[in-house]
N, C-alpha and C positions, 0 to 999 in steps of 0.2 A: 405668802411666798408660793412661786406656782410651782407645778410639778417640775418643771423642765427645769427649772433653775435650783432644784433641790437637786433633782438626777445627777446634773452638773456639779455642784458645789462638793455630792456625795463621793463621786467619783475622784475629786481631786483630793476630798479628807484621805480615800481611802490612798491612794499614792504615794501620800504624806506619812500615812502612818506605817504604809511598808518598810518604805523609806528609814522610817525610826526603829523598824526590826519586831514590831508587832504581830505576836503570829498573823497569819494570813488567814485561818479559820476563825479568831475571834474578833478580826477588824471585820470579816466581812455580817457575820452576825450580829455585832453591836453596830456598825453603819447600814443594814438594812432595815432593825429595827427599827433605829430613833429616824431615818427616811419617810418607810411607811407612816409612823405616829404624826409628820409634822404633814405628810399628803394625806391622810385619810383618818385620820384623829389616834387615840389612846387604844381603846376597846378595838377596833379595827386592826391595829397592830398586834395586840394580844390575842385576838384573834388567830393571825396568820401567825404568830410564833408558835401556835398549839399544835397549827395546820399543816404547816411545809414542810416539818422534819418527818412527819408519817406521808403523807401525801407524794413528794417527792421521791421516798425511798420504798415504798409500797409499789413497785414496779416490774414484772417478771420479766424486765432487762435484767434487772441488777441483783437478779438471782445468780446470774452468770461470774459474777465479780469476785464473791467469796469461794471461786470452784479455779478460777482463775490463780488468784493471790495463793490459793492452798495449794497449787500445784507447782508453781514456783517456789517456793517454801519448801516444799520435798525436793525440789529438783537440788537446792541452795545445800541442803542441811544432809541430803542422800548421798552428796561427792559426785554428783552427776558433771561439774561442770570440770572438774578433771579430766572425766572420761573427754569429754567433747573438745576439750584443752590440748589435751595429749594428742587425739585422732588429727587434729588440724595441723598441731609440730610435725609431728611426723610425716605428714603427706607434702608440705609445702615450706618448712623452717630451713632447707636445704639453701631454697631461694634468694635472690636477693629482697632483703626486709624481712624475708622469709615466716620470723617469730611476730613480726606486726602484723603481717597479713594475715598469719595462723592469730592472733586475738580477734580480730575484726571475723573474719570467718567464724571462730569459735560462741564469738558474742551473738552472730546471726543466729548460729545453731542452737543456743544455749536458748534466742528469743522464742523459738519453734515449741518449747516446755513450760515460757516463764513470760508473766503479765506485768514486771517491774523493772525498769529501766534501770534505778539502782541498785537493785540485787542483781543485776547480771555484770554490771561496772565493776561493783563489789565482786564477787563470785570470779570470774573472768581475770581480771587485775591482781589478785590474789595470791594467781598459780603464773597470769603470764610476765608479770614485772619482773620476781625476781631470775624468771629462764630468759629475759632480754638485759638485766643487768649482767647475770653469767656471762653472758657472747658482749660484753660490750657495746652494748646499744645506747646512743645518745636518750639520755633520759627525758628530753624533750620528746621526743619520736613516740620513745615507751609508753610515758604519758597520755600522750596525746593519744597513740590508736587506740587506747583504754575508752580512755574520755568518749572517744567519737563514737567506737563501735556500740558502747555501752544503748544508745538508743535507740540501735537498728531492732531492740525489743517492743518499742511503742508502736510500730508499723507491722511488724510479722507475726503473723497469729499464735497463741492470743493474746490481744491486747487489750486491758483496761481502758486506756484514752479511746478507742475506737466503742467499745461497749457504751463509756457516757455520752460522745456524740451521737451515738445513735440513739438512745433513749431522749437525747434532748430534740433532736430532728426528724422523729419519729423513719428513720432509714432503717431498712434492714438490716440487723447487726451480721448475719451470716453472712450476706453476700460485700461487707465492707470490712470484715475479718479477713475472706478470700481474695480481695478486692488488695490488701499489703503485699500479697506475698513478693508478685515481682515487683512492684517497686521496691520492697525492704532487700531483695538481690539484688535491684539496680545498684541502690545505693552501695552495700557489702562491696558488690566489683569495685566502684569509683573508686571506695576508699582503698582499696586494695593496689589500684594503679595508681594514684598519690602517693604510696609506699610507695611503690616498684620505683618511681619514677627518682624521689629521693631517693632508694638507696644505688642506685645505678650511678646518678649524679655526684652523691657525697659517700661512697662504702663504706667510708669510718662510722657514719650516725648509725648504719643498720648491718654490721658484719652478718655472713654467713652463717646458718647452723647449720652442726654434723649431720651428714648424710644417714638416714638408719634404711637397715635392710627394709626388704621387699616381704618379711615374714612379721617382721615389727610394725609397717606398716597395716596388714594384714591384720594383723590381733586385736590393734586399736579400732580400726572400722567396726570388726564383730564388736569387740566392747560397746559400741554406741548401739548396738539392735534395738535396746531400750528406750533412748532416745529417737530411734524412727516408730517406735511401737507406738510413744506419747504423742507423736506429732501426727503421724497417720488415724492414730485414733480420733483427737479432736478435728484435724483440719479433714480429714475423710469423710466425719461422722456428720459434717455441715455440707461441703461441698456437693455429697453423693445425696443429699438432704433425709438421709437417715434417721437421724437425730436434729433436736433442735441445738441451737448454741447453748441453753442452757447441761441440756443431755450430756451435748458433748463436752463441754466442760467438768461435770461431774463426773464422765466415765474418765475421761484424761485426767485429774488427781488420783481416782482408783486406780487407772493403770500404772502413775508416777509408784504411786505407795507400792504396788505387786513390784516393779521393776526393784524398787529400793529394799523390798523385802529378798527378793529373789537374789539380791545382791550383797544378802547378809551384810547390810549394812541397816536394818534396822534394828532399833534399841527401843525401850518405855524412853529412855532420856530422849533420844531423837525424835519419837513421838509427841512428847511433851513439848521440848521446844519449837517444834513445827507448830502447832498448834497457837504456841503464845504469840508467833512471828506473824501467823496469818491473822488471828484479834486484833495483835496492834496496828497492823497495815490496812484491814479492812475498817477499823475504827479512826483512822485518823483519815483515810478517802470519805470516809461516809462524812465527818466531819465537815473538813471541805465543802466537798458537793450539797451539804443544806447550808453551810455558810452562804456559797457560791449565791445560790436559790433564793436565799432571805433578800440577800441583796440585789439579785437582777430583779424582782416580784417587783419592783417601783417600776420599771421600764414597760412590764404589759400594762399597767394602771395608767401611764401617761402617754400610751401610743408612741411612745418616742421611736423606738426602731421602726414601725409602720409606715411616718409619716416619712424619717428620713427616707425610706425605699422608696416611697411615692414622687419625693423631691428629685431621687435621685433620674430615674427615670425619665421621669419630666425632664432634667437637665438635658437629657439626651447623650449622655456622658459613654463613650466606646465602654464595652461591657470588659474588653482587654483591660484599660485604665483601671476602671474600678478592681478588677480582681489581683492587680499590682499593688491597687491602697493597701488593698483588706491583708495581702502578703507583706506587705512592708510594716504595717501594724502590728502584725502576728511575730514578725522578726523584733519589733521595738518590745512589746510584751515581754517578751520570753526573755529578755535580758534582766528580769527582777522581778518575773511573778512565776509563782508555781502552774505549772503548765493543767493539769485538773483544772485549778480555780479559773486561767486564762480561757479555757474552752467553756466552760459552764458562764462564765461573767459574761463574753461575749457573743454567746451564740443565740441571744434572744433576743439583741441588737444589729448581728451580722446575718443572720439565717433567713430575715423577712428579705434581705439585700439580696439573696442569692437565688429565692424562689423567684421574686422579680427580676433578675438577670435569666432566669431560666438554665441557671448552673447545672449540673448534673451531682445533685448532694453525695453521692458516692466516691465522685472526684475531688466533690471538692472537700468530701472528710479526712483525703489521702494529702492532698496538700496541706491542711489544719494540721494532719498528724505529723507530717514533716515539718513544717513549722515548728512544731512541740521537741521534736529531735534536733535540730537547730537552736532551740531555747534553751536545753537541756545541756548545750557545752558550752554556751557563750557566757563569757565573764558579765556580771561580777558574780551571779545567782544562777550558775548552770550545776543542776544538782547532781549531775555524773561527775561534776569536779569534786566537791564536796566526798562522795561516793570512792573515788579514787584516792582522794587525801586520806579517807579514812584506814583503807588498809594497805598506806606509802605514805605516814607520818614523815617522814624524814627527809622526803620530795620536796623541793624548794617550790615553795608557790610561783615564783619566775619560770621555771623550768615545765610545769603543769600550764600555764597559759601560753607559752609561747610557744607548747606544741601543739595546742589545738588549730592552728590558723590555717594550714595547711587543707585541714578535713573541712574547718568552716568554708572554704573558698568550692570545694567537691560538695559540699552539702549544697551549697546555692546553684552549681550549677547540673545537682541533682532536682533540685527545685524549677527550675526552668526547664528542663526536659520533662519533666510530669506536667507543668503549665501547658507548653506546645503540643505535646501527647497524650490526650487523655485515655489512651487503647490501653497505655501501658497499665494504669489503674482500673479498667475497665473488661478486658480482654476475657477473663479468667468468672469475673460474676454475671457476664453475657451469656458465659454456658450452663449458668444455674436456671433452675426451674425458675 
């Protein structure tokens, strides 16, 4: 059997077996083994299972990762996203949707400290559900700006997803960390005026909240110092190219830990369980990502992604068209794969496609990460749902999807405005060295 038609057959087991609910780290290790074994024999296989899980992770990218995940983990476990919960009621809850927009804001803010999309869902949802079920808010609505906001974390720095694309595309992680930030605001706004615009239309879904003084307001801002300390520290310590992204990721969990010490909120308990949160978070990506690895390694051996680049090319195909495929693929993906394993599976297949379109890999890591943010709320496998189910048991699964539709329709045509503009992602790492 030749390579290409293993590639092919492997890709469809693996589909099949998501499908059946198999974790997504052990299909992709047990179908890139028995892959490799039937394209390049036994010992060859055993080989590369010796080789990939050090090899791949032996990388001073992804020294970044474990500095990242631990600083969201303080942020989670410190009461930080209170604070950042609160400052946002306060200043905009008045509003119409008022307490929606203050989540979607808060969840932006809360991305600025934290590397985990569902720990900010989580974290965020927590505090803002039950203050939007108080004021009577259609629980659809509630839901939903949870759901949405929850992955404006994957795009604003720091982010995990942008750390692995760029270790797999050898890009620059600093300048595609700095590279989110306005678009991760573009987006924040959009969703914010799909609120406004529902609650103006229908006031029953999104009543008003109480007016708080001008001294309440005031309290709340100081209370977040700690929160600009964390985000000025790592996004400074890269931008100003001070530090490297790894640096700055280590100096931003010491700064999280001083703020949460300084905040007599820490404990040996809280120390301990920080610690357990971030081994199992960084054990179960790392997982993944040599899952991922095991199983693309058949596509460099069979030139498959190459030659399609070479085909495509030749087609003569508008470089527009193609970058509509690869985005409407990324949209189909993300409806039933874990968004890690989506970027790592495809980007050894899609990334040859892009250096031959002469994409600008910095752009076009900002579209893939949207994408992943679009992946991340769309039924049936969007893991910010999940995330929100878990601390809103009682949230009718009806009511959890049929708010997200709203932000899905803003996400997309957050997506085409990054398409059309590449300044928007680009602007900000033009002024880096």
């Amino acid at each position: 059997m030749d390579s290409v038609t293993v590639g092919i057959l492997s890709v469809l087991a693996l589909l099949m077996l998501l499908a059946a609910g198999v974790p997504v780290a052990i299909t992709m290790v047990l179908l890139g083994f028995v892959s490799y074994w039937i394209i390049a024999g036994f010992e060859p296989a055993m080989g590369m299972i010796g080789m990939i899980p050090f090899s791949s992770l032996a990388h001073d990218t992804f020294t970044v990762v474990p500095m990242f995940v631990l600083m969201g983990a303080i942020a989670f476990r410190g009461g930080l996203g209170e604070v950042i919960y609160r400052f946002a009621r306060n200043w905009v809850g008045h509003y119409p949707g008022g307490l929606a927009i203050a989540t979607v804001f808060g969840c932006a803010w809360f991305g600025a400290i934290s590397g985990s999309s569902v720990a900010c869902a989580a974290t965020i949802g927590r505090i803002a559900l039950p203050e939007m079920e108080k004021y009577g808010y259609k629980k659809s609505l509630a839901a939903g700006s949870v759901v949405a906001a929850g992955p404006l974390d994957a795009m604003i720095p720091p982010s995990i997803l942008m750390v692995i694309y760029a270790s797999l595309t050898e890009t620059s992680v600093g300048k595609l960390l700095i590279a989110g930030i306005i678009p991760g605001v573009i987006t924040a706004i959009i969703y914010a005026i799909t609120i406004y615009i529902i609650a103006v239309i229908r006031p029953d879904m999104a009543p008003r909240a109480s007016r708080v003084s001008w001294g309440e307001k005031l309290v709340s801002a100081k209370q977040n110092w700690g929160i600009l300390f964390i985000f000025l520290t790592v996004v400074g310590g890269i931008y100003t190219g001070v530090c490297t992204s790894t640096e700055a990721g280590a100096l931003g969990a010491a700064v999280a830990l001083f703020v949460v010490f300084i905040s007599k909120r820490f404990s040996l308990k809280f120390f301990k369980e920080t610690i357990e949160d971030t081994a199992k978070s960084i054990g179960l990506l790392f997982f993944i990502y040599v899952g991922a690895m095991l199983f693309s390694y058949q596509f460099g051996i069979s030139r498959i992604p190459f030659t399609f680049a070479e085909w495509l090319v030749k087609m003569e195909i508008s470089p527009m068209l193609v970058l509509i495929i690869i985005m409407v693929m990324y949209l189909i993906l993300g409806t039933f794969m874990d968004t890690l394993a989506m970027i790592v599976l495809t980007m050894p297949v899609i990334f040859p496609i892009v250096v031959a379109f002469k994409f600008d890999p910095i752009w076009f890591g900002i579209l893939v990460v949207h994408n992943c943010e679009i992946g991340m709320i769309t039924p049936p496998f969007g893991l910010t749902l999940f995330a929100v189910q878990s601390v809103a048991p009682d949230l009718p699964a009806k009511d959890l999807i049929a708010g997200i539709w709203p932000f899905l329709i803003a996400a997309l045509i957050a997506l085409v405005i990054f398409i059309y503009f590449p300044g928007i992602a680009l602007f900000l790492p033009s002024l880096m060295g």
